[in-house]
N, C-alpha and C positions, 0 to 999 in steps of 0.2 A: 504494500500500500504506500510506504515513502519515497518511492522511486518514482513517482509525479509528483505536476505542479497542476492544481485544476485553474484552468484561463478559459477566456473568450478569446474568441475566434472573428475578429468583423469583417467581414467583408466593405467595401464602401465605395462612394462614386467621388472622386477629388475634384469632379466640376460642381459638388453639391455641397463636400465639408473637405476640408485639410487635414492632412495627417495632423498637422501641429494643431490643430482645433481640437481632434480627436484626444490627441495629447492633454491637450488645458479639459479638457473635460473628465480623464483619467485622474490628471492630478488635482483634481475640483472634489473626486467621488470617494477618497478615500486619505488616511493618516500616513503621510509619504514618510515621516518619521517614525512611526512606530514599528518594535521590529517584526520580524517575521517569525511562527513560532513554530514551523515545522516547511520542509519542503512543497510538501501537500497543498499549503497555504501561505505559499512565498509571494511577497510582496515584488511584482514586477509586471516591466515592458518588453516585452520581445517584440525583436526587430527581425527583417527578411533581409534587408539591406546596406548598403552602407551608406543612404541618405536618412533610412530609417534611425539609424543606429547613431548620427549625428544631430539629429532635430531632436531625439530622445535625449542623448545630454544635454542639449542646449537645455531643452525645459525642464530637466533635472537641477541647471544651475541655475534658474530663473527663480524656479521654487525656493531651493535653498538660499539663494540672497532675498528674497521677500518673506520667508521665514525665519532667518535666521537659523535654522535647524538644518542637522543636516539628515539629508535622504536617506534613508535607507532601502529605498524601492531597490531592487536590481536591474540592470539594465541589460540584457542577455539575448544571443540569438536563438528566434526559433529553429530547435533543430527537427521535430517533428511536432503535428497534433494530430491526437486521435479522438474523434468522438463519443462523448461522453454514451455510457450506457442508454437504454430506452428508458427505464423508471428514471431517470437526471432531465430527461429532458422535458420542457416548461414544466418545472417542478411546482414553479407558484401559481401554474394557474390550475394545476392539478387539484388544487384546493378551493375549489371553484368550480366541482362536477358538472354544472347545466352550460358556464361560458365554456367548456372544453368539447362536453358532448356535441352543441353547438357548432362549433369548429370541426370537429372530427366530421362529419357531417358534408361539409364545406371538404373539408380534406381527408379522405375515409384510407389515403395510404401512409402508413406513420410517416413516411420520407417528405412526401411533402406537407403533413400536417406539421414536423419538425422543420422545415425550410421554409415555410412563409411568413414573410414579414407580419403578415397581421398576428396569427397568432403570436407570434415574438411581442408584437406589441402589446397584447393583450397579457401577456405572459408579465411583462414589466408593470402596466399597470394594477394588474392582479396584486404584484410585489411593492405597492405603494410607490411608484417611480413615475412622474407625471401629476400634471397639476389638471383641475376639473376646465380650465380654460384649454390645453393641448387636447384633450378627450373630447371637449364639443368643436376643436376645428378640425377634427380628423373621425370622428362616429360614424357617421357614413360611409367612408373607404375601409371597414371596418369586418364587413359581411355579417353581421349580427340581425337580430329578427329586435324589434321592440323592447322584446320583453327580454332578451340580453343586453340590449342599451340602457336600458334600466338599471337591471341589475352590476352593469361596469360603473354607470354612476354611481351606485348607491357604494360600491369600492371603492373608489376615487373619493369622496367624501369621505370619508372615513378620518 
């Protein structure tokens, strides 16, 4: 079990957000100073490349001069990712039987009920991530019936 790191994997469009955007929003979402207490759950950026891998320290030292602290994230190359088991995947909305059922529905082959955006989205809002203003300018592009619209709001308010 401590012979991984569990990460996310993003895929992205750099005509819609920037690696280094990505970045300030990595270093926005969690305690860049605090350490890391096991492999399994190591604090870090992996990079594919060597622009990657240089925008990553940059906003490593950006951090740490506006913090005063220093980093401890690790800044490391991806050398492989493997996809997380089927029970791991959208854990949080799993908890959330009727918006899943819902989805599955919409997506009846796990591979792409795992690969689509919406439910990812939904997944995150499930997990308290997103404000009730981002949720009513994107409900619609959503695939929900009413009465899952409902019920993501009544999430989202929470």
């Amino acid at each position: 079990m401590g012979d991984h790191t569990e990460a996310v994997q993003l895929d992205y469009d750099p005509r819609k957000i920037t690696y280094e955007e990505l970045l300030q929003i990595f270093w926005d979402s969690h305690q860049p100073s605090s350490p890391s207490f096991s492999r399994q759950y190591l604090h870090a950026v992996f990079y594919q490349n060597q622009e990657q891998h240089d925008a990553a320290l940059a906003s490593k030292a950006v951090v740490e001069q506006k913090t005063g602290s220093t980093v401890r994230t690790a800044i490391a190359p991806m050398r492989s990712f493997t996809v997380a088991e089927d029970y791991h995947q959208k854990y949080l909305l799993k908890n959330h039987r009727a918006l899943q059922n819902e989805m599955a529905l919409v997506y009846p082959q796990h591979p792409d009920f795992v690969n689509s955006t919406a439910v990812s989205r939904l997944n995150g809002y499930a997990g308290g991530y997103g404000t009730e203003e981002q949720l009513a300018g994107e409900i619609d592009t959503l695939g929900l019936s009413s009465e899952g619209q409902k019920a993501l709001f009544s999430i989202v308010r929470r």
